[in-house]
PASEBA-1860 file (N, C-alpha, C; in nm, 3 decimals):
! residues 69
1> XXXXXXXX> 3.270/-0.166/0.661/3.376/-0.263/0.668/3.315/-0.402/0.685 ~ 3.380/-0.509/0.617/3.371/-0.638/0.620/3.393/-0.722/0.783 ~ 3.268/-0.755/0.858/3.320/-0.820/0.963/3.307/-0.975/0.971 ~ 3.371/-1.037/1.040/3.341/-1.220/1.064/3.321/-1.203/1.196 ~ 3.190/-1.301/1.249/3.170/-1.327/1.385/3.153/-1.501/1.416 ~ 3.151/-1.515/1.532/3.115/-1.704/1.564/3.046/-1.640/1.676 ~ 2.922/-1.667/1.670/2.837/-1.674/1.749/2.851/-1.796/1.830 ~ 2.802/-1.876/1.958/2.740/-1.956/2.044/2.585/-1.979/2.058
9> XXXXXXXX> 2.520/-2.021/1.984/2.406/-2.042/1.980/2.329/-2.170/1.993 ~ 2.252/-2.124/2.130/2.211/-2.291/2.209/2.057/-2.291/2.133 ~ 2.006/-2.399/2.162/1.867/-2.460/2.087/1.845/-2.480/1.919 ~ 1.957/-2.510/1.904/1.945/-2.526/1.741/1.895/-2.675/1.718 ~ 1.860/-2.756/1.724/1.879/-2.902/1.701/1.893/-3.003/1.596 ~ 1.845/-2.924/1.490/1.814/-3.005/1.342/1.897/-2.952/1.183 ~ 1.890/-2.992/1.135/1.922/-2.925/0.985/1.784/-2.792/0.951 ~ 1.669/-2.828/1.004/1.528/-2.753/1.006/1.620/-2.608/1.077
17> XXXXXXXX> 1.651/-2.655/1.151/1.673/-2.500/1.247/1.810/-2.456/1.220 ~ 1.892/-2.503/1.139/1.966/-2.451/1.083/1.927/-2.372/0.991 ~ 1.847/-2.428/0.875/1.764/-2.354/0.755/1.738/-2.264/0.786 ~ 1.611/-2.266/0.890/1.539/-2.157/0.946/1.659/-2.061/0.989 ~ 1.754/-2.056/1.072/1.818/-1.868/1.099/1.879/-1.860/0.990 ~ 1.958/-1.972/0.915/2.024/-1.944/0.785/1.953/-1.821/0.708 ~ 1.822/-1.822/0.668/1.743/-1.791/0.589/1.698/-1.652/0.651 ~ 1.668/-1.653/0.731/1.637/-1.533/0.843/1.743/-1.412/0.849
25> XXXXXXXX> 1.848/-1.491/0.876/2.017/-1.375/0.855/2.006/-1.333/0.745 ~ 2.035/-1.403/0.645/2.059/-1.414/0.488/1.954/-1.309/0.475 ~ 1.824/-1.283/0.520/1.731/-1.168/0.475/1.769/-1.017/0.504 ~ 1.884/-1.028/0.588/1.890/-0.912/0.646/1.992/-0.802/0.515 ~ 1.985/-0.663/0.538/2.066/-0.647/0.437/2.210/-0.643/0.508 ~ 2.252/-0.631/0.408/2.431/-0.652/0.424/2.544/-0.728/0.475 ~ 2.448/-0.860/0.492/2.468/-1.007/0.538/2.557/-1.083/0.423 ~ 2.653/-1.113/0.427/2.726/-1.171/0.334/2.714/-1.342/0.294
33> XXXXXXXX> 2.736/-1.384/0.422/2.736/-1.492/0.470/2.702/-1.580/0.568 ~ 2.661/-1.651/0.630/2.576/-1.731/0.724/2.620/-1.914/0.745 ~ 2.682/-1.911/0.802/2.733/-2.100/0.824/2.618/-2.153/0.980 ~ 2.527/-2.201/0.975/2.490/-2.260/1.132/2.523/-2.412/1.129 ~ 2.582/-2.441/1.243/2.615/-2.544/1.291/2.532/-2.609/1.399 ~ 2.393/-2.707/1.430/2.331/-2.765/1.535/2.464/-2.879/1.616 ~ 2.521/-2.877/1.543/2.615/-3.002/1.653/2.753/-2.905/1.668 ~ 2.782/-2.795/1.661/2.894/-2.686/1.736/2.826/-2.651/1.796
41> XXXXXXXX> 2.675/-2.572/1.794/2.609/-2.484/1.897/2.627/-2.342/1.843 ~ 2.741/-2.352/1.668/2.741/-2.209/1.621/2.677/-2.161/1.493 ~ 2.727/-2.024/1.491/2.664/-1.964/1.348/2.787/-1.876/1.348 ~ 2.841/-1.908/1.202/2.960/-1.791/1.162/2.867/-1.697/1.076 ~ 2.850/-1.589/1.061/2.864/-1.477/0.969/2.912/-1.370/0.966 ~ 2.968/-1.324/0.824/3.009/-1.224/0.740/2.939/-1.143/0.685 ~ 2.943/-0.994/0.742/2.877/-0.894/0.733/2.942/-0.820/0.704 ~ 2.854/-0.681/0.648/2.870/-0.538/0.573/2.836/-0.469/0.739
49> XXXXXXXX> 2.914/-0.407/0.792/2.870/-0.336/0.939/2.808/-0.187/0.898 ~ 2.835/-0.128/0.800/2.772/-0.035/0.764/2.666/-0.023/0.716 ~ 2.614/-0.181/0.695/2.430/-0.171/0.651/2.365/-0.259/0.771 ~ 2.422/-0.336/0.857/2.408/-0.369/0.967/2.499/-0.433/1.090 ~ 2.410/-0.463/1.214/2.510/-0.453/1.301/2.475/-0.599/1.384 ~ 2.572/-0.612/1.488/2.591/-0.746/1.547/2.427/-0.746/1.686 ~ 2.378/-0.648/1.714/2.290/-0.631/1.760/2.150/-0.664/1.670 ~ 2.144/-0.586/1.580/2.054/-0.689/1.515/2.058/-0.824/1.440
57> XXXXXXXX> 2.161/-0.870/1.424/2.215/-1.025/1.402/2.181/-1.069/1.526 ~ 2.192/-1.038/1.644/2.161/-1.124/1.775/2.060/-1.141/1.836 ~ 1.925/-1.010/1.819/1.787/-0.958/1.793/1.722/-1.064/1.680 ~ 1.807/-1.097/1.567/1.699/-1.196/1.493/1.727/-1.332/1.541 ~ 1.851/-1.363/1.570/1.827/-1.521/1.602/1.765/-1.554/1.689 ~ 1.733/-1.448/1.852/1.698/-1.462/1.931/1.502/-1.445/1.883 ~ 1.520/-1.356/1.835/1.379/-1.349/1.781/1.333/-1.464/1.717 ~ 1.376/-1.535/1.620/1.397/-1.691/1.553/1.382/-1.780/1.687
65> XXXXX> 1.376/-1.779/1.806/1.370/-1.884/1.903/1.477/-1.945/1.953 ~ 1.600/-1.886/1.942/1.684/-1.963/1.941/1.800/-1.857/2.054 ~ 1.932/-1.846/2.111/1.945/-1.831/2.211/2.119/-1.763/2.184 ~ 2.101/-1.651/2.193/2.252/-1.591/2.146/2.343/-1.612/2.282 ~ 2.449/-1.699/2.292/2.498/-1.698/2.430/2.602/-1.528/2.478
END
């Protein structure tokens, strides 16, 4: 099934570190979609939950340096 999430995600600061998890999510499979925002503090994405899950979406950004609230 098709899910939408809004993450809270602190230490983003730049368009750079937007790129960077943009690109990182986007690798994952069954990632649809990816919006990061450094001046909300968010990241929307749209996922396939049956090829992955909100645990490893929260495992890579955090892994990426950055801070899943």
């Amino acid at each position: 099934m098709i899910e939408s999430v809004v993450l809270t995600v602190t230490d983003m600061k730049c368009a750079g570190c937007e790129s960077n998890i943009t690109g990182k999510l986007e690798a994952l499979p069954g990632v649809i979609s990816v919006q990061a925002s450094s001046k909300n503090d968010e990241i929307s994405i749209e996922y396939d939950d049956g090829q992955t899950g909100l645990d490893t979406i929260k495992d890579t950004i955090n892994g990426a340096g950055f801070k899943v609230k």
